[in-house]
C-alpha positions, 0 to 999 in steps of 0.5 A, a space after each residue: 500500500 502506497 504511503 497516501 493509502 496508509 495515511 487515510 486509513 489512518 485517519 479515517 480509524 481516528 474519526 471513527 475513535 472520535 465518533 465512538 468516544 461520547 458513546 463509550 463514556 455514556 456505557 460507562 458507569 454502567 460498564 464499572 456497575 456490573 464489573 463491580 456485581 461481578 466482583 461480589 459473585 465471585 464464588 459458584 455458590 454466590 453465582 448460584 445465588 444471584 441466578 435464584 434471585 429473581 423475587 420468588 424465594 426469600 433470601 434464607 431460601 436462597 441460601 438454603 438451597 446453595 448452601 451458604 450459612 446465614 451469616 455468609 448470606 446476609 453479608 453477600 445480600 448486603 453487599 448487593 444491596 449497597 450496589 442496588 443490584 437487587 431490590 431490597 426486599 424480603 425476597 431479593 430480585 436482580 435489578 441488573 443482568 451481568 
């Protein structure tokens, strides 16, 4: 390819970028929100846990039926609860997909 070639491509990939970067800031905290819910569950139990978290069971079913204590179960909802990612019910129910 000739060097003029190279070039428009080149700045033809930069306006692109330029267009790109309003939309990527505006996805962003978004993007930190569920990166952060993915932190929490970070064990299959937890994972299990969220998957159940659709409002139907309360949070003690929950844990029940994934095997996670009491305690353990409560820090874990409370952590969720502090990122809004569920709503803060007796029955817990996922307010963001991750």
């Amino acid at each position: 390819m000739s060097g003029r070639t190279l070039e428009d491509i080149r700045d033809l990939l930069v306006e692109v970028r330029d267009l790109l970067l309003p939309v990527a800031d505006s996805h962003r905290a978004d993007y930190n929100h569920r990166n952060a819910v993915r932190g929490v569950l970070s064990t299959d139990k937890r994972r299990a846990a969220w998957a159940l978290a659709d409002g139907t069971l309360t949070q003690t079913a929950i844990a029940s039926r994934v095997g996670i204590d009491q305690g353990g179960a409560s820090k874990f909802f409370k952590s969720l609860r502090e990122l809004d990612a569920i709503v803060d019910d007796p029955n817990p129910r996922r307010t963001v997909e991750v």
